[in-house]
N, C-alpha and C positions, 0 to 999 in steps of 0.2 A: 716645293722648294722654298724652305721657312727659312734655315740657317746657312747663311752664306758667309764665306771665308775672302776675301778681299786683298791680296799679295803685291805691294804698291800702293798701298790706298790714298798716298795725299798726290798721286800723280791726276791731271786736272779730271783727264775720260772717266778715271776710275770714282769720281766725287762725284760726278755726273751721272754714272749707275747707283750710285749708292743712295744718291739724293730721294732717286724714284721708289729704289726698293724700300726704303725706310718710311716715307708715304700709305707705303702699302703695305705696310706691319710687318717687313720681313727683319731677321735678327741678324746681325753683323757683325763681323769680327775682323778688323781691320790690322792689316801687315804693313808696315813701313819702317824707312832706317831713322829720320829725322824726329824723334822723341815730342817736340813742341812743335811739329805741324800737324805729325799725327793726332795730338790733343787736339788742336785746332778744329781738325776735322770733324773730330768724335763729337765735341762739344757744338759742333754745326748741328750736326744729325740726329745730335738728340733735341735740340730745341724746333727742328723740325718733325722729327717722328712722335713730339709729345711726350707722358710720363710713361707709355708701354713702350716706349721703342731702347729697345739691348742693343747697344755700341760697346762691344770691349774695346780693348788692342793690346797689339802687341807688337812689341819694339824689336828689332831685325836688322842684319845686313845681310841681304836674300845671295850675295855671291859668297856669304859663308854655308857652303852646302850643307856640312855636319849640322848644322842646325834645324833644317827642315823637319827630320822627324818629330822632331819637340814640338816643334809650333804647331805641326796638327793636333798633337795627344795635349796644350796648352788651347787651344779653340776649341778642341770638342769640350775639352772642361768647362769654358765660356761660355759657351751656348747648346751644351748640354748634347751636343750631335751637330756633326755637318753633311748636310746636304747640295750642298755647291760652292764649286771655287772658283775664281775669277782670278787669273795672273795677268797683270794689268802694267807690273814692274819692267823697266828696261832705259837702255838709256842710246843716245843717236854720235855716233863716233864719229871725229876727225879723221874723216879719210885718206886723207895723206898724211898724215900724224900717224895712222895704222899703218903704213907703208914702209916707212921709215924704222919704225920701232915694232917688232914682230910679238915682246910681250904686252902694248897694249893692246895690240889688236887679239892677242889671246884672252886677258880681259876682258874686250868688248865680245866674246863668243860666248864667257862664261857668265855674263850678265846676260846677253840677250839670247841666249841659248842654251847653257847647261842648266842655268840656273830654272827656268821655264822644264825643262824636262824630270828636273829630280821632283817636283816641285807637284807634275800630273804622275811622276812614275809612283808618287807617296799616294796621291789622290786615289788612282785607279785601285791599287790594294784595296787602299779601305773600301771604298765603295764596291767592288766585288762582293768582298765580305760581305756588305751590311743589303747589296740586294738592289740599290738605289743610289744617283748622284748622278752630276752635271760636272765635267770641268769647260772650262772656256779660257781662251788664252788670247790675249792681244798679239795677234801677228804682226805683219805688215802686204802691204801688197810689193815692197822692196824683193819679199823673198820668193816672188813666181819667175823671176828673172835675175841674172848675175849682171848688176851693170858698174860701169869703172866709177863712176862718182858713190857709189857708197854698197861695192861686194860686201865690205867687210861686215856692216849692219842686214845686207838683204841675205848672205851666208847664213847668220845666225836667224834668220828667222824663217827662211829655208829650211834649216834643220825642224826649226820646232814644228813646222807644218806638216812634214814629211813622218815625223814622228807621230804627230795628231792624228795624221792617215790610218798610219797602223795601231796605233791604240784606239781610233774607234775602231776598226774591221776586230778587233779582240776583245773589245766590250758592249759592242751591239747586241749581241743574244743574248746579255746581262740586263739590257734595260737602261743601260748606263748614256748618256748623250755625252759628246766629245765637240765642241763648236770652237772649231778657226776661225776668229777673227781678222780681217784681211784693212784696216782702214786705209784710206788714201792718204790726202797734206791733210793734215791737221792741224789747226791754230790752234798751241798749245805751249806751254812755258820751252818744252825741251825742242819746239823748233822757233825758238824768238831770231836766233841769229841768220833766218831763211827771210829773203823779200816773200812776204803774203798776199798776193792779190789772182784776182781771176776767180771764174766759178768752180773750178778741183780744188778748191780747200774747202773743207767745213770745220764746223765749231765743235767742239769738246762735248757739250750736251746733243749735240744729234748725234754724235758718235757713241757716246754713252747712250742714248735712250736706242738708238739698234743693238746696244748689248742687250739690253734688258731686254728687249723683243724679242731677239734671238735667244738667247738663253730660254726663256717661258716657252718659245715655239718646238727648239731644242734642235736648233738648223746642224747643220754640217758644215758646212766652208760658207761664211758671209762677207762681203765687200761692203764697204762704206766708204762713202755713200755710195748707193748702190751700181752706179754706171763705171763702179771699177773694173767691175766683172769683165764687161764691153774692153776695155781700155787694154785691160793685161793679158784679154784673149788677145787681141790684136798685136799685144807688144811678142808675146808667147812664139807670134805665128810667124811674128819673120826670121827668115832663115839665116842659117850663123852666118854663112859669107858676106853677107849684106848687115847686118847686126854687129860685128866686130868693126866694119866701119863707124859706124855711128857714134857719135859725140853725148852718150846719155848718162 
């Protein structure tokens, strides 16, 4: 796993993978919509990887779908083959703002959820093809449970899992790994307007350095940190009559 494809890449988790893979001489090809943060980035990761380390990028607005194809056949041209993609893009919705107004919460599905599926449905092809490949997608643990403070974000990330399900069971005798990422609170830009304290949140680089582990180990469904697991059995288990009560 040399050349990896990066979809969000100036989002914080995803600098945090990038960081380490770049260390370790792997080649990169970074996806984002903001033009001068992407640079930002790129110009991090090279003065950290040294003079062998390959950072392209490429500039995107990942809810414009028609454009996916491109930007694979535009990375493989950058680093010559891809061997793994990391979708790491997405964004955390006004949940009563989705309520009120039913096209943004359409919106917020096609960011945090179509746009993640056309994104592994491109992937999977290729990689059939060529025999080899990894995709990995930033979930949430929002999406093991429909809860009233934020359906409309745990919705869409329900789909993408449920999805992830059946594209690994269709690319396992391929060789191909499919790894759900499930993170818990994360201390990161797109949750600044959340109070942060307690020990359920963790920081952007150990979320990022369990991607990179899991992706090299080639897991199937990962929590991060890892006592989500614990957490979201437990939330899973209680039963709806008693669950529709609840204030969650």
């Amino acid at each position: 796993m040399q050349r990896i494809v990066i979809f969000g890449a100036t989002s914080a988790i995803a600098q945090a993978s990038a960081r380490e893979w770049i260390v370790q001489g792997k080649h990169l090809c970074l996806v984002g919509r903001d033009a001068g943060r992407l640079a930002a980035v790129a110009d991090d990761l090279r003065v950290r990887g040294g003079q062998q380390a390959t950072v392209a990028t490429l500039q995107a607005d990942l809810d414009t779908l028609e454009r996916h194809a491109g930007l694979f056949d535009d990375a493989h041209a950058a680093l010559g083959g891809i061997d793994a993609i990391l979708v790491a893009h997405g964004s955390l919705p006004d949940q009563a703002h989705c309520e009120l107004h039913v096209q943004d919460a359409l919106a917020q599905i096609t960011t945090n959820g179509l746009s993640p599926v056309s994104l592994c449905t491109l992937a999977a092809n290729r990689f059939e093809a060529q025999g080899h490949g990894c995709i990995a997608v930033i979930t949430s643990v929002a999406g093991d449970r429909g809860r009233q403070s934020n359906y409309v974000y745990g919705a869409a990330k329900g789909l993408v899992s449920r999805f992830l399900q059946g594209l690994r069971n269709r690319l396992a005798p391929k060789g191909i790994a499919v790894v759900d990422i499930r993170p818990g609170f994360v201390d990161t830009p797109m949750t600044a307007a959340i109070a942060k304290k307690g020990p359920l949140w963790a920081s952007a680089a150990q979320v990022g350095h369990g991607i990179v582990q899991a992706m090299h180990a080639r897991r199937d469904v990962v929590y991060l940190p890892g006592f989500w697991r614990l957490i979201m059995l437990v939330i899973r288990s209680i039963p709806e009559s008693v669950f529709k009560r609840l204030k969650l």
